[in-house]
C-alpha positions as CSV (number, residue, x, y, z in Angstrom):
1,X,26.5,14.2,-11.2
2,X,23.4,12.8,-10.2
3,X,23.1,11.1,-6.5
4,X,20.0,9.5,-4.3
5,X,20.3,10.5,-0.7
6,X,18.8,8.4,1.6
7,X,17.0,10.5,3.6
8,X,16.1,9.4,7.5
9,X,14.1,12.4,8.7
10,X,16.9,12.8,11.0
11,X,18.9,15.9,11.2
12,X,22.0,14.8,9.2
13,X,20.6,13.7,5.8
14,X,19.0,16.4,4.9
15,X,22.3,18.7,5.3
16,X,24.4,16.2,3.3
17,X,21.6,16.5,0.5
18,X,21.9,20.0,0.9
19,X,25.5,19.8,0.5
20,X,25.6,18.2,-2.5
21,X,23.4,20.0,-4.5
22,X,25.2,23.3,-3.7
23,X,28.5,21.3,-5.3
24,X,26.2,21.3,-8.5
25,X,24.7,17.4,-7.7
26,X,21.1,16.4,-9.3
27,X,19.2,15.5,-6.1
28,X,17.2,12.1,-5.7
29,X,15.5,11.3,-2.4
30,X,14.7,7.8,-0.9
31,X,13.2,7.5,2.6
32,X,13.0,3.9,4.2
33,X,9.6,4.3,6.1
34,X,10.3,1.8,9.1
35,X,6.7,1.3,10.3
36,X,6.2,-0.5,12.6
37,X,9.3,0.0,14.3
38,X,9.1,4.1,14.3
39,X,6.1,5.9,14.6
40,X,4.4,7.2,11.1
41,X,5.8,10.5,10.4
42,X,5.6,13.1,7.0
43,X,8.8,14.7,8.4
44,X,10.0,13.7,5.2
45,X,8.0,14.9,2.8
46,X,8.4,18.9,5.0
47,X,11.7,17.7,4.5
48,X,12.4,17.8,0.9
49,X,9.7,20.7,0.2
50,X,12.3,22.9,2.3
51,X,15.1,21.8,-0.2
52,X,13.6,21.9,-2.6
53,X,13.4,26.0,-1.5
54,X,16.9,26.1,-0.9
55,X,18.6,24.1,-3.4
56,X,16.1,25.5,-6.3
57,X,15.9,22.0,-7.4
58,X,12.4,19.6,-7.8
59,X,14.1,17.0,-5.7
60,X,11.9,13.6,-6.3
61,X,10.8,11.9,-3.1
62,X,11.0,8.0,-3.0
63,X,9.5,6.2,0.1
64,X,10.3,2.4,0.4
65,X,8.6,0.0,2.8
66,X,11.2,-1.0,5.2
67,X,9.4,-2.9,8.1
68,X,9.5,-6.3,6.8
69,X,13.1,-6.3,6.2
70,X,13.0,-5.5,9.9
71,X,11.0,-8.0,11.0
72,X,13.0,-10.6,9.7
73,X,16.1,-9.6,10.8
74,X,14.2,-9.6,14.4
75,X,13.0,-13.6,13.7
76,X,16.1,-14.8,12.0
77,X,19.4,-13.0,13.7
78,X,20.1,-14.3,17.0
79,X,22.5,-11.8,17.6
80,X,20.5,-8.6,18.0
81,X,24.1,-6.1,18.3
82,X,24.3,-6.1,14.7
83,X,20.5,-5.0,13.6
84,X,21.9,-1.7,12.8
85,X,24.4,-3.0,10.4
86,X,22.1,-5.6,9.0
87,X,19.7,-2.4,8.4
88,X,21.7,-0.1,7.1
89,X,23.3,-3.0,4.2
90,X,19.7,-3.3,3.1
91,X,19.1,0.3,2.7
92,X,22.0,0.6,0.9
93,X,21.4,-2.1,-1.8
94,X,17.7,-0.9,-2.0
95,X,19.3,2.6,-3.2
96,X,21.7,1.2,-5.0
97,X,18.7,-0.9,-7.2
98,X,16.9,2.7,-7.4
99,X,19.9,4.6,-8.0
100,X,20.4,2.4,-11.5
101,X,16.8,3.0,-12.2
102,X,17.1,6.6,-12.0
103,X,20.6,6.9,-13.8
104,X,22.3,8.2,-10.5
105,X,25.8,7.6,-10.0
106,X,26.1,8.2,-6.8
107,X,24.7,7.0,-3.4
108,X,24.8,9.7,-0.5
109,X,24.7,9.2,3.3
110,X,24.9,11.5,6.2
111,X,27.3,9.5,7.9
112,X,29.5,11.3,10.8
113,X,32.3,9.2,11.9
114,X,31.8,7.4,15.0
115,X,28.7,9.7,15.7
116,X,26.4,6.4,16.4
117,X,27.2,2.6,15.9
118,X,26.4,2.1,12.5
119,X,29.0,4.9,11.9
120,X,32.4,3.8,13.2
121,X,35.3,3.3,10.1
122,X,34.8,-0.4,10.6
123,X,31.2,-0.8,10.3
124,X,30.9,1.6,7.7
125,X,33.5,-0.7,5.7
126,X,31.0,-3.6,6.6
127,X,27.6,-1.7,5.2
128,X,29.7,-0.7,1.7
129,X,30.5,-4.6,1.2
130,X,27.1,-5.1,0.3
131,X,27.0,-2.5,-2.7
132,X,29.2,-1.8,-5.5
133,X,27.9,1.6,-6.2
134,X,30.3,4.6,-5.2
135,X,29.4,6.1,-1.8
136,X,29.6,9.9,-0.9
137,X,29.5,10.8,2.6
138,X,29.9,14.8,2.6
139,X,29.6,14.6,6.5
140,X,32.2,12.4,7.7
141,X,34.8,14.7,9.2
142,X,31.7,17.1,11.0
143,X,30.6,17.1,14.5
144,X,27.4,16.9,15.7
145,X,27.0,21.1,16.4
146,X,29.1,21.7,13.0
147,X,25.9,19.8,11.5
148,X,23.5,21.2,13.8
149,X,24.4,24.7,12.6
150,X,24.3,24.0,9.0
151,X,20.1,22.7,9.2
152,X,19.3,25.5,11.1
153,X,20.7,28.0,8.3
154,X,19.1,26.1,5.8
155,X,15.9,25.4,7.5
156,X,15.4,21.7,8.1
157,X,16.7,21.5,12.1
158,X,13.2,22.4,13.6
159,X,11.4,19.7,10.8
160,X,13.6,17.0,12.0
161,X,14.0,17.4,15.5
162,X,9.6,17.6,14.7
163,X,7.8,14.6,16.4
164,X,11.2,13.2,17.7
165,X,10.9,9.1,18.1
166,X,13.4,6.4,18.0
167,X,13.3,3.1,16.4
168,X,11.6,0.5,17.5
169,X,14.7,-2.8,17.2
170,X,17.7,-0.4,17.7
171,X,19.9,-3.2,20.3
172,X,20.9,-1.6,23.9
173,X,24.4,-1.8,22.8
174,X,24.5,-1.8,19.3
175,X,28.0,-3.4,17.8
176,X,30.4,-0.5,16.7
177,X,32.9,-3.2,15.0
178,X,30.8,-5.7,13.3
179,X,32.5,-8.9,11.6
180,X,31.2,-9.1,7.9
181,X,31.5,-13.0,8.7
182,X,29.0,-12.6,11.1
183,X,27.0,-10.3,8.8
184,X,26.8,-12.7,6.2
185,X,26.0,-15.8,8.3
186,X,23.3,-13.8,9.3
187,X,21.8,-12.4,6.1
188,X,21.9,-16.2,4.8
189,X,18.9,-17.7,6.5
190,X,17.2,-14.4,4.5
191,X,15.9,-13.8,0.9
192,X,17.7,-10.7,0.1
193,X,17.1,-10.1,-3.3
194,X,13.1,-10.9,-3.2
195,X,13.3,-8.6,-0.1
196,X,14.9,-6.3,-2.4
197,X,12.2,-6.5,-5.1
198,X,9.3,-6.6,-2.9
199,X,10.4,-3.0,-0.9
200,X,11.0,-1.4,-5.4
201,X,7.4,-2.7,-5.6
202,X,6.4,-1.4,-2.8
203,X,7.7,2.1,-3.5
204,X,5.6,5.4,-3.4
């Protein structure tokens, strides 16, 4: 099996990489760098070289523009509850278009149910409409301290919590039971797939 992790820099992806490469899983990493909306940051490239120690494999690291997505979800959706949602959708279809190109068959998330907005069982089922590509969340059924304990043993909870900041269009009370009607009205007014190409041609 070979899988792309999307990788936040946050303290959950990196265990679910980690997680899946000790089940025997080739490793591909994508970051969505969110500048402007989060402050610059190499966490993620301290990331991977740590497991890349601990897994033993040369785990590629892919980093895909992601702020103009943003902003256009900021000028286009009026309601600003379902940013999240919108967000994550587009992440997912961006690793899903470098998941064919690197012969993965497998997208994996650190998701932990209901552990933040975007995470709830309904929302979750909202994000996967917008791929077709299998989904493996190795996290779901953690807490946060089961999870906690896991990156410090491997090494990555003291690079993630690193230069802490939050992003920048995260709503006040982010939805936690999105309508996919809703979703999809808002994504028309959007170019999706040019978005899509322009963040692969963007790629580093």
């Amino acid at each position: 099996m070979k899988a792309i992790v999307l990788l936040s820099g946050g303290i959950d992806s990196p265990v679910a990489a980690y997680v899946m490469a000790k089940q025997g899983a080739e490793i591909v990493a994508l970051h969505m760098d969110n500048t402007p909306y989060t402050k610059p940051s190499e966490k993620a490239k301290g990331i991977i070289e740590q497991l890349r120690k601990v897994t033993g494999q040369e785990i590629p690291l892919i980093i895909a523009p992601h702020g103009k997505f943003n902003l256009s979800v900021i000028e286009t959706t009026k309601s600003s509850h379902i940013r999240c949602v919108l967000c994550k959708r587009f992440m997912m279809r961006v690793a899903e278009q470098l998941a064919q190109q690197e012969n993965c068959n497998a997208i994996v998330m650190g998701d932990s149910l209901g552990q933040v907005a975007s995470q709830t069982l309904r929302n979750m089922k909202v994000e996967q409409q917008a791929i077709h590509m299998q989904v493996v969340r190795p996290l779901i059924g953690l807490d946060k301290e089961e999870i906690i304990k896991i990156a410090k043993e491997i090494g990555t909870y003291e690079l993630s919590i690193d230069e802490a900041y939050e992003c920048g269009i995260v709503p006040d009370k982010p939805s936690t039971n999105a309508s996919l009607e809703k979703i999809l009205e808002s994504e028309e007014p959007m170019d999706v797939p040019e978005m899509i190409k322009n963040t692969i041609t963007g790629i580093k």
